[in-house]
C-alpha positions as CSV (number, residue, x, y, z in Angstrom):
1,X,-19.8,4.1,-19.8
2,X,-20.9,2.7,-16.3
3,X,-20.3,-0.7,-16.0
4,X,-21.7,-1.1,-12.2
5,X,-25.0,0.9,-10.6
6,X,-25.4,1.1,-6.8
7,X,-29.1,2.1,-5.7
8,X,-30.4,2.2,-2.7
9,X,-28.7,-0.7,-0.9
10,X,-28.3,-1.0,2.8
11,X,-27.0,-3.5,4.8
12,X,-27.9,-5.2,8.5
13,X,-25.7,-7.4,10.6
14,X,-27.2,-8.6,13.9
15,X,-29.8,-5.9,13.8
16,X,-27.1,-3.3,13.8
17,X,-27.6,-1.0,10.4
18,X,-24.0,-1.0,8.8
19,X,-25.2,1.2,5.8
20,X,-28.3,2.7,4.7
21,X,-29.6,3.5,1.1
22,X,-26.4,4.0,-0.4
23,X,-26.2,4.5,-4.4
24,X,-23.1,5.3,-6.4
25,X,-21.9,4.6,-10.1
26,X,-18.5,3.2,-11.4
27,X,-17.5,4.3,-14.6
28,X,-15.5,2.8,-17.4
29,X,-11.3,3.7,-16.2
30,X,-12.2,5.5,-12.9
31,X,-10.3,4.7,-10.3
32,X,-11.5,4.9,-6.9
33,X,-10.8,4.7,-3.1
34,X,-13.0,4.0,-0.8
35,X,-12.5,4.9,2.5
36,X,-14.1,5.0,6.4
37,X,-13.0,3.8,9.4
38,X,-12.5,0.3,10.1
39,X,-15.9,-1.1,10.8
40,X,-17.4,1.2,8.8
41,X,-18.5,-1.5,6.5
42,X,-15.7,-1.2,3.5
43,X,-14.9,-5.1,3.0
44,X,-19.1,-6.0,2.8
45,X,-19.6,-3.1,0.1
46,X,-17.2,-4.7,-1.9
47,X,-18.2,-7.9,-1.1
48,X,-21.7,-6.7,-2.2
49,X,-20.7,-5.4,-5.3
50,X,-19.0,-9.0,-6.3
51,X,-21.8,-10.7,-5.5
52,X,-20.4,-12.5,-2.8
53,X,-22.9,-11.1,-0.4
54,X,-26.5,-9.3,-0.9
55,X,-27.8,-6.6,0.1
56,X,-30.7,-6.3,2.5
57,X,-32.6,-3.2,0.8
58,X,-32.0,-2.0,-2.7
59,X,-30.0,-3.5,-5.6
60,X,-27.1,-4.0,-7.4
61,X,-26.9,-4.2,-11.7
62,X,-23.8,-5.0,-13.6
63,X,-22.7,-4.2,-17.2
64,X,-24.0,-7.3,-19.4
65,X,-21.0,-9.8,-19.4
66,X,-18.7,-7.8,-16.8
67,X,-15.2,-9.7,-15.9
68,X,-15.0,-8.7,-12.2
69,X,-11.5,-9.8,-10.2
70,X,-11.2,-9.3,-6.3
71,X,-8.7,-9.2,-4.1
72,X,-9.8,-10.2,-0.6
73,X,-7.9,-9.3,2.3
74,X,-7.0,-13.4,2.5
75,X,-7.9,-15.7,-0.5
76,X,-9.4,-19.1,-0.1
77,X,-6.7,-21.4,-0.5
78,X,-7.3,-23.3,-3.9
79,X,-6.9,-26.8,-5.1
80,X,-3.8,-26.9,-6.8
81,X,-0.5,-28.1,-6.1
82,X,2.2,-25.2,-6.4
83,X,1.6,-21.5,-6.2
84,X,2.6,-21.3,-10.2
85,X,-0.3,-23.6,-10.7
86,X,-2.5,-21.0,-8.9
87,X,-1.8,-18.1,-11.0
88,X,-2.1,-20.5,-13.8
89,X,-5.9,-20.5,-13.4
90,X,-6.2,-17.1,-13.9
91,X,-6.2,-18.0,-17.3
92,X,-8.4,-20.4,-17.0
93,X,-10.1,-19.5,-20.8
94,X,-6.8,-19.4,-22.7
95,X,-5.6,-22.8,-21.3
96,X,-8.8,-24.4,-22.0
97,X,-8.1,-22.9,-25.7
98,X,-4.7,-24.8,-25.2
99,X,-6.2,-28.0,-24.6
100,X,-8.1,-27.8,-27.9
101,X,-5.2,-27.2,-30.0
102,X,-3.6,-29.5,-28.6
103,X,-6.6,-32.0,-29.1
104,X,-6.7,-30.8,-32.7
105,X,-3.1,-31.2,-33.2
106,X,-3.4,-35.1,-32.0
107,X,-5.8,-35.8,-35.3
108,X,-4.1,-33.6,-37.5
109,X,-1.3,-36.3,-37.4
110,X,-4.5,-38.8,-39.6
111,X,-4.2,-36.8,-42.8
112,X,-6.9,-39.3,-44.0
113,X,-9.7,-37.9,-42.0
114,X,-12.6,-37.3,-43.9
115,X,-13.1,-33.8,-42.2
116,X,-9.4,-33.4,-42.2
117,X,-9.4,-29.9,-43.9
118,X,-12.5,-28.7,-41.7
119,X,-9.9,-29.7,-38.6
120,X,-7.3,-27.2,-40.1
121,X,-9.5,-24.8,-40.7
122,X,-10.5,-24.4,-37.1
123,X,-7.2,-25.0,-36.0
124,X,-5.9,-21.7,-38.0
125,X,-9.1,-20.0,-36.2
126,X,-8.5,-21.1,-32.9
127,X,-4.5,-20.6,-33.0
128,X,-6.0,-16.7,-34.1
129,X,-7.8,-16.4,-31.2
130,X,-4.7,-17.8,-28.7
131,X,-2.7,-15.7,-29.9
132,X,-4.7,-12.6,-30.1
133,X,-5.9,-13.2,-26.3
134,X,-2.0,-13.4,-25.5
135,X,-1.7,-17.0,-25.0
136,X,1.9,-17.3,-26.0
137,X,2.2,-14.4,-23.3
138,X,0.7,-16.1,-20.2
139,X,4.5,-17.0,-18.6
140,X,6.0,-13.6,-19.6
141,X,2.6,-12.4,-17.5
142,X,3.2,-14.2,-14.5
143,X,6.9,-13.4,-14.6
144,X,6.5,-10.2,-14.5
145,X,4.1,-9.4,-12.5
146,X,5.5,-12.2,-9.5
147,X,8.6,-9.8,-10.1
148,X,7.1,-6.7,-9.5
149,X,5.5,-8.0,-6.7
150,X,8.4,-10.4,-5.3
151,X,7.3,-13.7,-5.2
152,X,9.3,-15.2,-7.7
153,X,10.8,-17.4,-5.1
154,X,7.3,-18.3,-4.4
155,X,6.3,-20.4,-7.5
156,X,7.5,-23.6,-7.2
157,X,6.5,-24.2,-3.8
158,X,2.9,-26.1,-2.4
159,X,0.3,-23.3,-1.5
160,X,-0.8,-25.1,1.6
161,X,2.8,-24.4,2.9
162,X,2.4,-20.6,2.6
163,X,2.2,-18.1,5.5
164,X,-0.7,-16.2,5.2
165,X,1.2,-13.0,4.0
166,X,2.3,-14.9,1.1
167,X,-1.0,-16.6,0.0
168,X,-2.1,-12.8,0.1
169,X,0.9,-11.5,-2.4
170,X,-0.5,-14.5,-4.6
171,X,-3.9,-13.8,-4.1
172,X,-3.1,-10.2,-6.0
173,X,-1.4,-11.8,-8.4
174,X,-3.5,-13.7,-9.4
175,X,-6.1,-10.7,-9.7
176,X,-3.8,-8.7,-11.8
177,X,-3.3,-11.1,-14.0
178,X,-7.0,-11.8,-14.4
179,X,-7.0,-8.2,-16.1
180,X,-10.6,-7.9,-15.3
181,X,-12.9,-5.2,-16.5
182,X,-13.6,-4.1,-13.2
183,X,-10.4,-4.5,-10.5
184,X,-11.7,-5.0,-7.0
185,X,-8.8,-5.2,-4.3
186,X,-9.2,-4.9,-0.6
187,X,-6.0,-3.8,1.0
188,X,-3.8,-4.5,-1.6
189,X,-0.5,-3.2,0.2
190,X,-0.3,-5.3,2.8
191,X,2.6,-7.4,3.4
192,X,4.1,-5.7,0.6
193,X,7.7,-3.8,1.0
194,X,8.0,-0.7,-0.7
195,X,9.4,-0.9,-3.6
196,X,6.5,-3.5,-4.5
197,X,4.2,-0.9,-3.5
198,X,5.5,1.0,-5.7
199,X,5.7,-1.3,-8.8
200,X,2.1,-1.8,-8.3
201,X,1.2,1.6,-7.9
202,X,2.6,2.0,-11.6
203,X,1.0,-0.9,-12.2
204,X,-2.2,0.3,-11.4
205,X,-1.8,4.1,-13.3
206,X,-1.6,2.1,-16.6
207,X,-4.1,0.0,-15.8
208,X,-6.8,-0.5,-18.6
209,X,-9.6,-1.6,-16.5
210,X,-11.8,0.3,-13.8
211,X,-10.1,0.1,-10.1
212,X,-12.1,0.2,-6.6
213,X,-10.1,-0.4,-4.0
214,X,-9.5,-0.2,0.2
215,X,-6.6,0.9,1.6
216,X,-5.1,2.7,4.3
217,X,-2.1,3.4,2.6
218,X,-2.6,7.2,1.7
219,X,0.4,8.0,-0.5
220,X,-0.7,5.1,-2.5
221,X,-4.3,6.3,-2.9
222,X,-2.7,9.7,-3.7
223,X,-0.8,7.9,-6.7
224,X,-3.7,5.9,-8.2
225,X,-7.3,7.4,-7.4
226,X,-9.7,10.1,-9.7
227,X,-12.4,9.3,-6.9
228,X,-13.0,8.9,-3.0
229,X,-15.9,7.4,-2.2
230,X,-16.1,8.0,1.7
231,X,-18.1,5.7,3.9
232,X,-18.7,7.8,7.7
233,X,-21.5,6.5,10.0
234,X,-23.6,4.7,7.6
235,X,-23.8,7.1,4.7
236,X,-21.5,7.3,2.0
237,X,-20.0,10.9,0.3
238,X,-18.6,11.4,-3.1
239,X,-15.2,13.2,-4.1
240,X,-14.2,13.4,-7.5
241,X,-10.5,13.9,-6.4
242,X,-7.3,12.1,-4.8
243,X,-7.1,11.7,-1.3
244,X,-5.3,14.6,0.1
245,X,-7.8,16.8,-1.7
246,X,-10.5,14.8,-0.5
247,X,-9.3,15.1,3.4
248,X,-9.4,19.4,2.7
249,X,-12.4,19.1,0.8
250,X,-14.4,17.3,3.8
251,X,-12.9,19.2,6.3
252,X,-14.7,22.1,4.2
253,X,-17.6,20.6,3.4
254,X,-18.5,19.7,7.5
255,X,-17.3,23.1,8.5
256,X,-20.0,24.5,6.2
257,X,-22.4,21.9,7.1
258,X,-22.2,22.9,10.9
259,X,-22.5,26.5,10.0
260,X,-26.0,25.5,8.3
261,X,-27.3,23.1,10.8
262,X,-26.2,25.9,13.3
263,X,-27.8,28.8,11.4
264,X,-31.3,26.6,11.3
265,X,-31.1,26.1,14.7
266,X,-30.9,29.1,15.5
267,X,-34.2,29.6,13.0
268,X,-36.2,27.1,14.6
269,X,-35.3,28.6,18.4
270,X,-36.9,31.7,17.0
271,X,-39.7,30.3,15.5
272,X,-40.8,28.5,18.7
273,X,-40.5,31.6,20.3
274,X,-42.4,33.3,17.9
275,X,-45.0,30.8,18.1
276,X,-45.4,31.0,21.6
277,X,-45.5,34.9,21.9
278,X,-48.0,34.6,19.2
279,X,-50.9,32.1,21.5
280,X,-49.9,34.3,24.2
281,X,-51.4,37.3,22.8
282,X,-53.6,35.5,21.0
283,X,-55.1,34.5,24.5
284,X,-54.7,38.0,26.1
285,X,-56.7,39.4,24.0
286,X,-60.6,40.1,24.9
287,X,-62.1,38.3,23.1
288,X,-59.3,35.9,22.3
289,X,-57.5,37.0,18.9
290,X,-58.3,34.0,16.4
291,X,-56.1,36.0,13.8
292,X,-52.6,35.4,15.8
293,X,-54.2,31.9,17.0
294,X,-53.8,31.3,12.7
295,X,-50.9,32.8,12.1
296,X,-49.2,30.4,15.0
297,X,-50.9,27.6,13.4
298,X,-49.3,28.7,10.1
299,X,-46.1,28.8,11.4
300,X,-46.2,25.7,13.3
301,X,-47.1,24.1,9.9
302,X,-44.4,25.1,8.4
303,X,-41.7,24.5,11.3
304,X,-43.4,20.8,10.8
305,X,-42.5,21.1,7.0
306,X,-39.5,22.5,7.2
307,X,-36.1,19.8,6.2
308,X,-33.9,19.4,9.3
309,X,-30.4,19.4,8.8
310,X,-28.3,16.8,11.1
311,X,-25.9,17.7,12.9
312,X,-22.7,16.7,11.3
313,X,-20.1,15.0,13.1
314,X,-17.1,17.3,13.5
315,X,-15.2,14.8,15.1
316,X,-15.8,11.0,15.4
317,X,-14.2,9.0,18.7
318,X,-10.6,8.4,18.4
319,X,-7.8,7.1,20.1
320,X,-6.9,9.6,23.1
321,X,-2.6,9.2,22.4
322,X,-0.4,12.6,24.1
323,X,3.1,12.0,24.9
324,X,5.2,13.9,26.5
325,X,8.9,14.3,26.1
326,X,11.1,13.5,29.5
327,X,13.9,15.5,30.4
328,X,16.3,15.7,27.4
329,X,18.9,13.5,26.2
330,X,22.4,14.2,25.6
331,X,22.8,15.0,22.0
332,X,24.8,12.3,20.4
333,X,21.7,9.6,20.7
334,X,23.1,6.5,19.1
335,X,26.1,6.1,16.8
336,X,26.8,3.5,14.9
337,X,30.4,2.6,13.9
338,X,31.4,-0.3,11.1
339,X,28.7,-2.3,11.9
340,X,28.3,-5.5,10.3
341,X,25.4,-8.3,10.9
342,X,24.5,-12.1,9.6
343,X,22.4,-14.6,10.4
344,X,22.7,-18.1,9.2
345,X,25.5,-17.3,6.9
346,X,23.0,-14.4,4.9
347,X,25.1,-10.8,5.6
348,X,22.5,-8.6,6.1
349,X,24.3,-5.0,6.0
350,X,28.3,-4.7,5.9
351,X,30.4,-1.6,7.3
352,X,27.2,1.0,8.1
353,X,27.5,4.4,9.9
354,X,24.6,6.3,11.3
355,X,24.3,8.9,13.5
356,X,21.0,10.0,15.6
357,X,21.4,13.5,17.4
358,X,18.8,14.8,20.1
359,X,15.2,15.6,18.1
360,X,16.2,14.0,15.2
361,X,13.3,12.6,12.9
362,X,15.0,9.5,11.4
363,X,13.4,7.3,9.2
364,X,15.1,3.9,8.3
365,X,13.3,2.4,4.7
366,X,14.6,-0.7,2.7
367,X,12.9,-3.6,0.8
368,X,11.4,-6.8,3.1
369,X,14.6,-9.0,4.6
370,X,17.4,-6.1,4.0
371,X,17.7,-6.1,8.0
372,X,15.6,-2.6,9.2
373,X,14.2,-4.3,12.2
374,X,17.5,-6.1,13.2
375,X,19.1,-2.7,12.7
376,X,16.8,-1.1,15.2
377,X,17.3,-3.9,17.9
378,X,21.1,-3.1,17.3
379,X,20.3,0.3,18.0
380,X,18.3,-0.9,21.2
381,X,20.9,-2.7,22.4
382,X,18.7,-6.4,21.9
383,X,21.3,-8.1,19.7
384,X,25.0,-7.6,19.2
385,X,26.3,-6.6,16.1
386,X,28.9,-9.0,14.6
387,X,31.7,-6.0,13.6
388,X,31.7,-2.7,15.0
389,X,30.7,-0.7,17.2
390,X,27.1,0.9,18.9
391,X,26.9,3.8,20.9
392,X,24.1,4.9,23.6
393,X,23.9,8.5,24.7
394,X,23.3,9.7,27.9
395,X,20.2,10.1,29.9
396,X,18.3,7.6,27.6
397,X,14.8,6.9,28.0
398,X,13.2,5.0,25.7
399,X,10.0,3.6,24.6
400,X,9.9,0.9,21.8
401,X,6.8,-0.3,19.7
402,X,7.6,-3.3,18.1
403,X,5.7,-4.9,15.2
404,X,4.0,-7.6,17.0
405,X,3.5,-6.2,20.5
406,X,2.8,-8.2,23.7
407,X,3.8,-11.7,21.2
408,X,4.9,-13.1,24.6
409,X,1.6,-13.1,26.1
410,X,-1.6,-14.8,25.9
411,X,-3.5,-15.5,28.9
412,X,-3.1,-11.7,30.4
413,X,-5.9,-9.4,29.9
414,X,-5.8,-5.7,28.4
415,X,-6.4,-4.7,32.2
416,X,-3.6,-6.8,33.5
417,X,-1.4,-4.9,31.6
418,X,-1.9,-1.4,33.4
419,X,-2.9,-2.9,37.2
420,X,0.9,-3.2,38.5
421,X,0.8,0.8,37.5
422,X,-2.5,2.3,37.9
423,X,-5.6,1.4,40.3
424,X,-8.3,-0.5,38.1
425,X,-10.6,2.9,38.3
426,X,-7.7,4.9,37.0
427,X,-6.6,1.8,34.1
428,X,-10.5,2.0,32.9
429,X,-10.5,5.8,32.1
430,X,-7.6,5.3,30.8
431,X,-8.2,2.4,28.5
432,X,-11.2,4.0,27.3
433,X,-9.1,7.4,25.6
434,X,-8.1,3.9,23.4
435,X,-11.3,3.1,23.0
436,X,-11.4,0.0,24.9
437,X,-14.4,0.0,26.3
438,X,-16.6,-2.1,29.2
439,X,-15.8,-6.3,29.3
440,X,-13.3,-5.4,26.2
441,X,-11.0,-4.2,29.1
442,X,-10.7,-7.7,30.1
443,X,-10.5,-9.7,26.6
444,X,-7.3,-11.6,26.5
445,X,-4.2,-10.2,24.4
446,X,-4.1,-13.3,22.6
447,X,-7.9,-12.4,21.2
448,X,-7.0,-9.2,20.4
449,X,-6.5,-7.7,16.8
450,X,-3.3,-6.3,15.5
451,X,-4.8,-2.7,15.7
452,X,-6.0,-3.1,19.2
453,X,-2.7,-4.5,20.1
454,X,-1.1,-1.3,18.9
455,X,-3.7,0.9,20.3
456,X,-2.6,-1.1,23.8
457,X,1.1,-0.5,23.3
458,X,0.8,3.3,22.6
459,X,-1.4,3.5,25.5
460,X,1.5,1.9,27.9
461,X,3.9,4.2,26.2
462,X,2.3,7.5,27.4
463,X,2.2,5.9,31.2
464,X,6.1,5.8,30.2
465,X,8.7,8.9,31.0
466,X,10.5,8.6,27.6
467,X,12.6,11.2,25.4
468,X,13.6,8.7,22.7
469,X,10.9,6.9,20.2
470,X,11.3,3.6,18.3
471,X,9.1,2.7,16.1
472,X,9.0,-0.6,14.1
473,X,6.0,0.1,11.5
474,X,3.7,2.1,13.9
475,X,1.3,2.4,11.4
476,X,0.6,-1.2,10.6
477,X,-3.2,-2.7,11.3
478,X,-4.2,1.4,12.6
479,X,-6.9,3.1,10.5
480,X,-6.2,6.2,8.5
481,X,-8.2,8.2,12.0
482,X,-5.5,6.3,14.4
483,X,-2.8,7.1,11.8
484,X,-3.4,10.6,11.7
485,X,-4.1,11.0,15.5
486,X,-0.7,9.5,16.0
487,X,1.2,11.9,14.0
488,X,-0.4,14.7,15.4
489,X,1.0,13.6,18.4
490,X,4.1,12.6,17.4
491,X,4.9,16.2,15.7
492,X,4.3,17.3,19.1
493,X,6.7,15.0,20.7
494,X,9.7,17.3,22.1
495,X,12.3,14.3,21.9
496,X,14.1,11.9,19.4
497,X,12.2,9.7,17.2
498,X,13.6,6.4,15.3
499,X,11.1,4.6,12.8
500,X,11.1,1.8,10.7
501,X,8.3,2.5,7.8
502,X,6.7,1.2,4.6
503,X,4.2,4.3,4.7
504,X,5.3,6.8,2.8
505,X,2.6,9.3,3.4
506,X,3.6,9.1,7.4
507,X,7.5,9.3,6.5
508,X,6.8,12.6,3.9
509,X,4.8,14.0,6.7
510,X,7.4,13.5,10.0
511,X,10.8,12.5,8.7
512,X,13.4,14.7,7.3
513,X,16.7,12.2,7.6
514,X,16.5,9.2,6.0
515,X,18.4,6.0,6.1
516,X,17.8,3.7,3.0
517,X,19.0,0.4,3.6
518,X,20.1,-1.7,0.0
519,X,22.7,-3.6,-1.2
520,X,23.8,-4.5,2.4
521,X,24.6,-0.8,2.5
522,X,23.4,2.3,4.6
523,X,22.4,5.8,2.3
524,X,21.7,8.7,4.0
525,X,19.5,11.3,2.5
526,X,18.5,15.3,4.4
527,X,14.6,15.6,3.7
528,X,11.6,13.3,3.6
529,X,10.7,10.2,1.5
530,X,9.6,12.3,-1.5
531,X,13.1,13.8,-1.5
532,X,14.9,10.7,-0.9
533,X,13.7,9.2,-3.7
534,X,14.1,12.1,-5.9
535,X,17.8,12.4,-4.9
536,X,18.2,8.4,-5.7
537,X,16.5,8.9,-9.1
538,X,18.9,11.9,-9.9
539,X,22.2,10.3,-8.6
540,X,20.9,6.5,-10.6
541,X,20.3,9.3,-13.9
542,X,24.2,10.7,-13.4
543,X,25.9,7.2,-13.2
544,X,23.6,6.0,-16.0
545,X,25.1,9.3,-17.9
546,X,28.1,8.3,-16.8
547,X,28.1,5.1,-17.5
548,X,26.7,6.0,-21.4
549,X,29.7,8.4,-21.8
550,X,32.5,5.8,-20.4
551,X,30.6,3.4,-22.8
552,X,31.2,6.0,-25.7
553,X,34.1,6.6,-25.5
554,X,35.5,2.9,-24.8
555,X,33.9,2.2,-27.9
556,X,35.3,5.1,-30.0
557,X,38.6,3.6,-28.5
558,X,37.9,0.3,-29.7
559,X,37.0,1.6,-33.4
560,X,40.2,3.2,-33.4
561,X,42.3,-0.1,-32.5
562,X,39.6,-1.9,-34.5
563,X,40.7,0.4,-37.9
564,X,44.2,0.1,-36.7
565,X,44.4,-3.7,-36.4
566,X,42.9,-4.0,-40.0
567,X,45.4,-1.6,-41.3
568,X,48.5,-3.5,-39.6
569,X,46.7,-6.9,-40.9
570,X,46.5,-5.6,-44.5
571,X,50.2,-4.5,-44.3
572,X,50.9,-8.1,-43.2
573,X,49.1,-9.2,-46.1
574,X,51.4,-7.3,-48.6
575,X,54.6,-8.4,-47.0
576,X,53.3,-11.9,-47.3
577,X,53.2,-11.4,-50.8
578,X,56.8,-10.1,-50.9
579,X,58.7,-12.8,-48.5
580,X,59.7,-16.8,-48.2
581,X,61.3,-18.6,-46.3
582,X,61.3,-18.8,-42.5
583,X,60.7,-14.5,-42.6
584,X,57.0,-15.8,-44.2
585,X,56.6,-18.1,-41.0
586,X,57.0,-14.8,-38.7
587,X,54.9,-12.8,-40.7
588,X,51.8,-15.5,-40.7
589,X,52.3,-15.9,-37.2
590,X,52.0,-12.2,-36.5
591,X,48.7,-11.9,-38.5
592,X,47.2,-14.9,-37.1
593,X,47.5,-12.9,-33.6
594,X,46.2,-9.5,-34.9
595,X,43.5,-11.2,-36.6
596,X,42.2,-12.9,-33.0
597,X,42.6,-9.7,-31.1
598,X,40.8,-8.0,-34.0
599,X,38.0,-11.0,-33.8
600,X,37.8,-11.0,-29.7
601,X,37.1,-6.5,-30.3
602,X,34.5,-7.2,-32.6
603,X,32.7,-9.5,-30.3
604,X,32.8,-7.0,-27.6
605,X,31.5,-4.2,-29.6
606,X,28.5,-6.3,-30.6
């Protein structure tokens, strides 16, 4: 069933056309990705479909009654009092259902009511319907789903005291709980760790509803999505598929479209030419041939007629990123012996090895606060550990991209940055392979967006002569485009390369060691993410088995005790029967000890 038509709609902002007569369908349980580049116009589609905006050509019709929810990239900050209160209203409905049984239940207590029996009758109705839309289920809801998404610690605090990553988490929350018909979220990953991620992507599998959602998370879209709808220069493109299909399937699709628009061209050239040789005999002729005069004419009609194809874009502008590799390092990188590390009294990891040899492709992965970030400034040589020891290799060069890049400026420009290296000629050319382009060149870094800040730090890191790489999530605020142009590069990179990562798609492509930081412990795992966690689920399978079996046969043990205590108590029994005297004190005092041993068994095999 299709419970949301897009025809025709187009979109204008500033006289600039985002998108142009764009029509699509979502179906009942499809889920779908859409994806373009940022500025492609993503976050007002979706805005259009929620009614939040309109369109400025065309239209958009909704299944009669449709329950939309929608996650925007940061929720307007409602008027409640605690973030529990917040989720609350997500079932707004049910609680007003509340508030009228408990209204009923108030005049239930005047049995002498004339319509007394009327009152119970709706009662029973209305406790029906409560119950039936899950209304004795609404705190189980929310505590599970602020577990999955870990923000449990989250509910009893003011939502005006929130960071904004926070009011985000709860902003999805609060959509999922909605359980709309239609489930709209716009980068629904972010400031998630990645075990989150993946709560929510089997969240999302089982999900009753329809999905649409943004994100540049691939892996993620390769675990949910039956559809890409792809948004490139105005026009949008349908794949009934997952991502990575999708990325083959377009790469085929614009090969085959060049090869068309090229074989046409090459039609047209030769109808011209045709054309023209045609009025040119047509002219030399004595008298002038009106018979090839016609048949030009013909053909020029129908070169008029004819469709033409456009020429596809093969490749769209991206970021310009090569790094090259200076000379090698020695091949112990860094070691890390016993190391230990706190702060404010929390212990972050205890007792951790890890070794980094020359071209390694490490990966270091963990949940949000386990330390990945104060492990790699260990590494760096920014902090001290608290036990243990850290070991530097020789001939080091290193480059370091840090989450929030160039945080200790503000009033600098983007050009600033490169003039104490480069002549302001050379800086512009350069800037520009990063697409920073004319008067952006001199926007402050404090205007700047988290992408462009990490377009600017790559682009100081290739002026660099490094041979060691250290990533703290690379990938953060870059579009898929940037994303895949910097692994490209990086799988060209000739040295070592350290990266802390929540993208799993960029870790399965680059990484084969990983470090997996939990439990204030260090596991290493040969291979990528996918075989990381396949090696976890296998060795968490064997201690479960093993745990099953120890189980087992501790309780077998215990039935056998359990049969031999009763037997020793009944034999007590029949000597009681047969003794007095202070040998019947012994005996009671014996059974009276067998028979709380026998007790404190059975309550542990319960």
């Amino acid at each position: 069933m299709i419970i949301c038509s897009v025809n025709q709609i187009s979109k204008i902002y500033g006289g600039h056309t985002i998108f142009e007569n764009i029509t699509f369908e979502i179906k009942t349980s499809e889920r779908i990705g859409l994806v373009g580049r940022n500025g492609s116009g993503k976050s007002s589609l979706l805005k259009i479909i929620t009614g939040e905006e309109t369109p400025d050509h065309g239209a958009v019709h909704w299944k009669k009654n449709l329950n939309i929810g929608y996650l925007a990239q940061i929720p307007n900050t409602p008027n409640t009092t605690t973030a529990y209160q917040f989720l609350l209203e997500a079932f707004s409905s049910l609680l007003k259902l509340k508030h009228e049984l408990t209204r009923i239940e108030q005049k239930l207590t005047q049995p002498d009511l004339p319509y007394y029996d009327r009152l119970i009758d709706q009662y029973g109705q209305l406790q029906d319907q409560f119950s039936l839309s899950g209304g004795y289920e609404i705190d189980a809801k929310i505590a599970r789903i602020s577990s999955g998404l870990k923000i449990s610690h989250l509910l009893d605090r003011d939502f005006c005291t929130l960071s904004g990553g926070e009011k985000t988490k709860l902003g999805l929350a609060y959509a999922l709980l909605q359980a709309p018909e239609l489930l709209i979220l716009d980068e629904p990953t972010n400031h998630l760790d990645m075990s989150a991620i993946e709560w929510l992507g089997d969240f999302l599998k089982d999900y009753s509803g329809s999905v649409l959602l943004v994100s540049h998370d691939r892996y993620f879209l390769d675990q949910i999505v039956n559809k890409i709808i792809d948004l490139e220069e105005g026009q949008l493109t349908i794949y009934p598929m997952n991502y990575s299909q999708f990325m083959k399937a377009k790469e085929e699709r614009l090969i085959a479209e060049f090869k068309a628009y090229q074989d046409q061209q090459k039609k047209i050239k030769k109808m011209k030419e045709t054309i023209k040789q045609l009025r040119i005999w047509a002219n030399q002729a004595n008298p002038p041939n009106e018979g090839l005069h016609k048949r030009a004419r013909n053909m020029e009609r129908a070169l008029e007629r004819m469709k033409k194809l456009s020429k596809p874009v093969l490749e769209a502008k991206r970021i310009g990123l090569d790094l090259s590799a200076a000379n090698r390092s020695g091949q112990d990188v860094i070691v890390l012996k016993n190391v230990s590390k706190a702060f404010q009294d929390q212990l972050l990891f205890e007792d951790i090895n890890l070794s980094v040899y020359f071209k390694d492709r490490v990966a270091i992965i963990g949940d949000n606060g386990t330390g990945k970030s104060t492990l790699l400034k260990i590494m760096l040589g920014e902090l001290d550990p608290d036990q243990g020891g850290v070991k530097q290799g020789s001939q080091l060069k290193i480059g370091y991209l840090s989450q929030q890049p160039f945080a200790h400026l503000s009033s600098e420009s983007v050009m600033d940055v490169f003039r104490d290296k480069v002549v302001l000629s050379e800086a512009r050319h350069f800037l520009a392979r990063f697409m920073f382009y004319g008067h952006h060149v001199y926007k402050k870094i404090s205007q700047l967006s988290g992408g462009e800040r990490m377009r600017l730090r790559l682009a100081q890191l290739m002026q660099q002569d490094i041979n060691l790489l250290v990533l703290d999530e690379p990938t953060n605020h870059l579009d898929i485009e940037s994303i895949e142009v910097l692994e490209d590069v990086l799988e060209q990179f000739q040295g070592t390369i350290i990266a802390v990562s929540h993208d799993r798609y960029f870790i399965n492509k680059l990484f084969t060691k990983i470090y997996w930081i939990e439990d204030r412990q260090i596991h290493h795992y040969l291979g990528n993410y996918q075989e990381a966690k396949q090696k976890r689920q296998q060795l968490a399978s064997q201690v479960f088995s093993n745990k099953q079996a120890t189980s087992k046969t501790r309780s077998d043990r215990s039935k056998t005790k359990l049969n031999k205590l009763e037997a020793d108590i009944i034999k007590l029994e029949e000597q009681l029967e047969q003794v007095i005297g202070p040998e019947q004190s012994k005996i009671v005092q014996q059974k009276q000890r067998l028979e709380a041993e026998w007790a404190k068994l059975v309550e542990t095999l319960d």
